[in-house]
C-alpha positions in Angstrom: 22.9 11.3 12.2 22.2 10.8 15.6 18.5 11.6 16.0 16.3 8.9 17.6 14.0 8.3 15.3 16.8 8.1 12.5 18.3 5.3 14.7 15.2 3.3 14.8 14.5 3.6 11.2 17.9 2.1 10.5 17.3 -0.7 12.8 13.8 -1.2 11.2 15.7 -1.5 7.9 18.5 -3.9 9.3 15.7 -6.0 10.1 14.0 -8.2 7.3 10.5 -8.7 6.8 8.9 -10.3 3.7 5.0 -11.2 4.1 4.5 -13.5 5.8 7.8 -12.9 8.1 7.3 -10.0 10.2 7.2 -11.3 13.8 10.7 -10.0 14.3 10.2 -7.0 13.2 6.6 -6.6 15.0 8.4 -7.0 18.8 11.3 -4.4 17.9 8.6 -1.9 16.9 6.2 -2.7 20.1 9.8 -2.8 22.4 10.3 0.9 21.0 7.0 2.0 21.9 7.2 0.8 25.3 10.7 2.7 25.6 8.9 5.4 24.8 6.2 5.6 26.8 3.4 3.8 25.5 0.3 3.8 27.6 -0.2 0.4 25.3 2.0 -1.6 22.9 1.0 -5.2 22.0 1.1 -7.6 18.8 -2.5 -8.9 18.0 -3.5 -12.2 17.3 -2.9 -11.2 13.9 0.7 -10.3 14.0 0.7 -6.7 13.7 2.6 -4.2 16.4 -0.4 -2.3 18.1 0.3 1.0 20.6 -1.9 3.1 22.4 -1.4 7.1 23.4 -4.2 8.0 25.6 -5.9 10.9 25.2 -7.5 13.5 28.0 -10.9 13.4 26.4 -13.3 10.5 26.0 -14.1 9.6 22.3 -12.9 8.6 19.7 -9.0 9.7 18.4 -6.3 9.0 15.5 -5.5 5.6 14.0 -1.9 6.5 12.0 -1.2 3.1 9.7 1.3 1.6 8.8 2.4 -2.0 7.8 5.2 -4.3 8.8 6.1 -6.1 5.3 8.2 -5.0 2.4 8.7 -6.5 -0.8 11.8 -8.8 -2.3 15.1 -7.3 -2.3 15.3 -8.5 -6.2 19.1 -8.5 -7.5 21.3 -7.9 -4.8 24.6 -6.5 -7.0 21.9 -4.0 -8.4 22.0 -2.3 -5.1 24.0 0.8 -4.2 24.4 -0.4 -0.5 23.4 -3.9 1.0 20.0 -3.8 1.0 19.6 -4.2 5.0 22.2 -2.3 5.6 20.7 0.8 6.7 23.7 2.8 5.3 23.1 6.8 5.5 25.0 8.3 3.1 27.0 11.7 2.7 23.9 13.4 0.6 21.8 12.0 4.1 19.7 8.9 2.6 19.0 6.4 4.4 19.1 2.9 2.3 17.5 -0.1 2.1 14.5 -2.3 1.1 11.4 -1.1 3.1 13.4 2.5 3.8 10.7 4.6 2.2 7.7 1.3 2.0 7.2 1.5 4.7 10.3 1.5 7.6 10.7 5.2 7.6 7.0 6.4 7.4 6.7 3.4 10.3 9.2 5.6 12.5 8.0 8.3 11.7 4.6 7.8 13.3 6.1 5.7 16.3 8.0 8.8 17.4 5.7 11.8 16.2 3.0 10.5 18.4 5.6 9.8 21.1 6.5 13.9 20.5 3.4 14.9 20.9 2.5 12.9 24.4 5.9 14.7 25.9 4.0 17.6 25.9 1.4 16.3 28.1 -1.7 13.6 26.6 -3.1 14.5 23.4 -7.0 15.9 23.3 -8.0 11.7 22.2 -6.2 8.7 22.0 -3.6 8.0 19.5 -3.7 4.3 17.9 -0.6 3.5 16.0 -0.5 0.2 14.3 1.5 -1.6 11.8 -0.1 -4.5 10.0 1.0 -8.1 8.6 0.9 -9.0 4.8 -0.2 -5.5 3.4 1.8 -6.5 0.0 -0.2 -9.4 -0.1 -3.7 -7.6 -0.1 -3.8 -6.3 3.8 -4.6 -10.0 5.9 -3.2 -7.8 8.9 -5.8 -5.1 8.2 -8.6 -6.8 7.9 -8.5 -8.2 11.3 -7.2 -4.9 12.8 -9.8 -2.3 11.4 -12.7 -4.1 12.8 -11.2 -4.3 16.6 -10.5 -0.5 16.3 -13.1 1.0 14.1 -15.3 2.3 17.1 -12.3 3.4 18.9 -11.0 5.5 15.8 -12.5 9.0 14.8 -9.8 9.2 11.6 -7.5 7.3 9.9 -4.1 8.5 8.4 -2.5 5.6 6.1 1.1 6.5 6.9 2.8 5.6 3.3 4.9 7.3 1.1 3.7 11.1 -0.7 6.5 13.1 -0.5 5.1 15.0 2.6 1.8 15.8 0.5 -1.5 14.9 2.0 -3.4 12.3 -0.3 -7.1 12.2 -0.6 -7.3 8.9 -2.6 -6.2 5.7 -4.9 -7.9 3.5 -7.1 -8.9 -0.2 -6.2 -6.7 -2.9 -7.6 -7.7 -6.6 -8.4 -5.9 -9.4 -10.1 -7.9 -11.2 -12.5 -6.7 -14.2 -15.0 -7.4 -15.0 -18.8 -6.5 -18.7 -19.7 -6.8 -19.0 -23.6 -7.2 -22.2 -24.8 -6.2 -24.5 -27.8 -5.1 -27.5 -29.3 -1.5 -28.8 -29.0 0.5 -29.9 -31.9 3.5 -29.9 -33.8 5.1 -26.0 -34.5 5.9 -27.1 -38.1 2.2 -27.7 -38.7 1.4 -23.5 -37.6 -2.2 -24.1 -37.4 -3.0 -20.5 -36.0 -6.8 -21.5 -35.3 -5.8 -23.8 -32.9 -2.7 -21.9 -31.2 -3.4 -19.7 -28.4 -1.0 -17.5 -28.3 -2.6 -15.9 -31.2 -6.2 -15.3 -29.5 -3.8 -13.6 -26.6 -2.4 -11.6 -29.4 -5.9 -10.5 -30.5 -6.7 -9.8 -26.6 -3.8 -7.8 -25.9 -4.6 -5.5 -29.1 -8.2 -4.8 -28.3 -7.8 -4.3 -24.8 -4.9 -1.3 -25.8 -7.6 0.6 -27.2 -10.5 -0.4 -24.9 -12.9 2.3 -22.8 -11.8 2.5 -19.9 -14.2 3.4 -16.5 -13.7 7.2 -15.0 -14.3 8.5 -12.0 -14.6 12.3 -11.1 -12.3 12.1 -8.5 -10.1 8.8 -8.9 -9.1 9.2 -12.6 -9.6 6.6 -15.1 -9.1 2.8 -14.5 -5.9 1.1 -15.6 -5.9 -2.9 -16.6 -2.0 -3.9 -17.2 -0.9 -7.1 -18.4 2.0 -8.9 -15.9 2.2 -12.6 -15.8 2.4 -14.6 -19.2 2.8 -18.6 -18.8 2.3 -21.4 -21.5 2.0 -24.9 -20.4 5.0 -26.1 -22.8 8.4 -26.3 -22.4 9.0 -27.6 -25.7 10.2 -25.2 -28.5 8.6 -27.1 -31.3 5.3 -27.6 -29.1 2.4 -25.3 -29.1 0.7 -24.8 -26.0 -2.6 -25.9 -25.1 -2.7 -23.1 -22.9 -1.4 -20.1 -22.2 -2.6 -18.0 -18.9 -2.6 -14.1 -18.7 -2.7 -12.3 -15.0 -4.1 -8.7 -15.6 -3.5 -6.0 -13.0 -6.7 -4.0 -12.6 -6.4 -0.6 -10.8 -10.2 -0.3 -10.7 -12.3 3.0 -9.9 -15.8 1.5 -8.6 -16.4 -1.4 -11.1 -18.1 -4.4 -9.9 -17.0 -8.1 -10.8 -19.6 -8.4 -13.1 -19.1 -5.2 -14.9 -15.0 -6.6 -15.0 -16.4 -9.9 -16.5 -18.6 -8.2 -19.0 -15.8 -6.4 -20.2 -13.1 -8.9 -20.4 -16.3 -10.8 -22.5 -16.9 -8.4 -24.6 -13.2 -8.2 -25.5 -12.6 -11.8 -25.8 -15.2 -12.0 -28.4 -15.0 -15.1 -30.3 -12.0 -16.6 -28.4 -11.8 -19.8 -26.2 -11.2 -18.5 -22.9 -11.6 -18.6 -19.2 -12.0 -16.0 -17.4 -11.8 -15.7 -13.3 -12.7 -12.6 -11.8 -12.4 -12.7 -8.2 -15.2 -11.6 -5.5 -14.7 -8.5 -3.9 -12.4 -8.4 -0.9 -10.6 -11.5 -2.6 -7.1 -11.6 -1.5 -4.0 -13.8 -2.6 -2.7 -14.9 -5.7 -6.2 -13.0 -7.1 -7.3 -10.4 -5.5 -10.2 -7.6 -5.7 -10.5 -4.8 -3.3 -11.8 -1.3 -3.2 -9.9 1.9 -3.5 -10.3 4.9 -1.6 -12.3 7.9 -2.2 -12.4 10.5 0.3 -14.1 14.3 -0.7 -11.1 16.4 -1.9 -13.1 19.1 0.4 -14.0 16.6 3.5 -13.0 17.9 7.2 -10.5 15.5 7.6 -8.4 16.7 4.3 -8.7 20.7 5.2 -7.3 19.6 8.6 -4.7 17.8 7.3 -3.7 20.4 4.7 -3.7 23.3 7.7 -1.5 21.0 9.7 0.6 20.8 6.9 0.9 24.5 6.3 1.5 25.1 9.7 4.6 22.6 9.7 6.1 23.2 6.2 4.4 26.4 4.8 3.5 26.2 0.9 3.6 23.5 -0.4 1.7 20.6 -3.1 -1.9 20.6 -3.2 -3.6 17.3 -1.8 -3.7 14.7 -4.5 -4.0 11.0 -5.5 -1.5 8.0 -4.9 -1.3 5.6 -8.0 -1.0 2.5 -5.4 -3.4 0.5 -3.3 -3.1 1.1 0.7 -4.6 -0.2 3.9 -6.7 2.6 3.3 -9.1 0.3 1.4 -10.3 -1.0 4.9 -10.7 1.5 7.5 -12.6 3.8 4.2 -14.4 0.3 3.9 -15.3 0.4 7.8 -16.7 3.8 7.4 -13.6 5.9 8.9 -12.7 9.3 7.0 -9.1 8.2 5.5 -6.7 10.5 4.3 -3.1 9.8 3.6 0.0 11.5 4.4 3.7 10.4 4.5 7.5 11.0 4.0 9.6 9.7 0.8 9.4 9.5 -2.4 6.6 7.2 -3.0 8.2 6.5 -6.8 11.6 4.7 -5.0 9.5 2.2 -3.5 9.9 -1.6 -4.6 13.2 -1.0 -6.5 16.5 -1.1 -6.5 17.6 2.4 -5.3 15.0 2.5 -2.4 16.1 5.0 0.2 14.6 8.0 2.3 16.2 11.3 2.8 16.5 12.0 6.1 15.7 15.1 6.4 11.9 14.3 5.1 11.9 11.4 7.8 12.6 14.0 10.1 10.1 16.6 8.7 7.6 13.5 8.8 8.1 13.1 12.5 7.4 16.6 13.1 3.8 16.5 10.9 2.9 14.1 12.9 3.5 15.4 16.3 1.5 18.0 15.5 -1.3 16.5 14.0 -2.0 14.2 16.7 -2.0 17.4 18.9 -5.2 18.4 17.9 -8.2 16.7 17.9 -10.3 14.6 14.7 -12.8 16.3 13.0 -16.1 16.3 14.2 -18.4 15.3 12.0 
């Protein structure tokens, strides 16, 4: 495989970047856009890799998004390949952590927009920017969107769908339970005073629980992760023991969470923190994205995709939170759109075919030909 952008994605892969570490990985992707003719290419204050097509017409253009980080590479001899290895194999899949979230999407808008200016400037100005700490609740984002928001006619979060354009995704906070009780000896099995068993109580009333729907996002999801007990004694009970929910919300406000989580924890000794909205780090609470099934932006992204690919998936929903959740925030019509398989992402036997990284490249050449919706 000697395409370009196939090239750069294996480089992109070679090169690590947890949260938090992405500086290396932030001048490789601004040196490629200046190889490639950049009018712009910078890293912000912030730490993400900015670049700037200019347009022929005044006003505002695109924003395609993507982010710099990926996630741990988890057991190593689980892998097929090293996991920065960038190996493309004989079936042409391209391996590694951050292949499909978010290296080859990345590329993929790097050198589609770079298409698109060989054929002269676009109608408006093409922003393409990868952000900082977007597995950690979108730091990177936060400081970007407001920079480029009246710059930026439409926003295309450049993640993973399997070349499908996506409309939406629910919010997603992280909210903690501490139950409490009174420590003693395990012979003793005083249940009254052992947590654990108020957890137990929790966990079954939440399995059945009503859960909030929206019209267009689907029903909320609230998932237990994290259990920890503050013994390490086998013959100990705890005094407490601390559950971290994961809360894949669909317009719920804190205080509809907490009156929930109240409700269900009837009768218990608990404390529960919900955190304010736009809360990120170890909790967390931000918006989802809900953008009209029927809005400009999605019929023009759908043609665009007919055009490229033919028939095809209907626009839909990803089940994970993006840096959508701030340009939507900012007021920007966001739509998403991306190669992979979005279901690889964070495991063991992430990779991207090439020949969707590829077919990515081309969408979005041609999307940034044209010009946003007016609206």
């Amino acid at each position: 495989m000697n395409e370009p952008v196939v090239d750069f994605t294996r480089r992109l892969v070679q090169t690590p970047s947890p949260s938090k570490g992405e500086a290396e990985l932030a001048a490789l992707v601004v040196a490629e856009m200046k190889a490639l003719g950049y009018d712009e290419a910078y890293v912000d204050a912030a730490g993400n890799a900015v670049g700037r097509i200019r347009g022929r017409e005044e006003g505002p253009g695109w924003l395609l998004l993507t982010h710099l980080d990926h996630v741990d590479v988890g057991d190593e001899t689980r892998w097929p390949f090293p996991p920065f290895s960038g190996h493309v194999d004989e079936a042409g899949r391209l391996w590694g952590r951050g292949a499909v979230d978010i290296k080859g999407p990345l590329a993929a808008t790097v050198y589609g927009a770079a298409a698109a200016r060989a054929a002269g400037p676009p109608p408006r100005d093409v922003w393409v920017a990868s952000t900082v700490q977007e597995e950690l609740g979108g730091a990177g984002a936060a400081r970007l969107v407001p920079e480029l928001k009246d710059r930026v006619a439409a926003a295309v979060i450049a993640e993973p769908s399997t070349l499908q354009v996506i409309y939406g995704h629910r919010g997603v906070a992280r909210v903690r339970l501490v139950f409490e009780g009174s420590p003693h000896h395990a012979a003793l099995s005083r249940s009254a005073d052992n947590p654990s068993f108020a957890l137990a109580r929790f966990l079954e009333r939440l399995a059945v629980a009503q859960r909030n729907r929206d019209p267009v996002l689907g029903a909320s999801t609230i998932t237990p992760t994290i259990l920890h007990a503050d013994t390490t004694s086998a013959n100990r009970t705890p005094g407490k023991v601390t559950l971290i929910l994961d809360w894949r919300t669909t317009g719920e406000t804190p205080e509809e969470m907490r009156a929930l989580l109240a409700q269900l924890t009837r009768g218990m000794k608990v404390e529960i923190e919900v955190p304010p909205l736009w809360e990120h780090g170890e909790l967390e609470n931000t918006p989802g994205v809900r953008t009209d099934p029927d809005h400009p932006l999605v019929r023009q992204m759908e043609a665009v995709r007919r055009s490229v690919f033919g028939p095809g998936p209907r626009p839909g929903l990803w089940a994970f939170a993006t840096d959508g959740r701030y340009t939507h925030a900012a007021g920007l019509p966001t739509v998403g759109f991306g190669p992979g398989d979005p279901t690889l992402a964070h495991t063991e036997h992430e990779y991207i075919e090439v020949e969707q990284l590829l077919a990515g490249t081309r969408y979005f050449a041609a999307l940034v030909r044209e010009a946003p919706p007016r609206l």
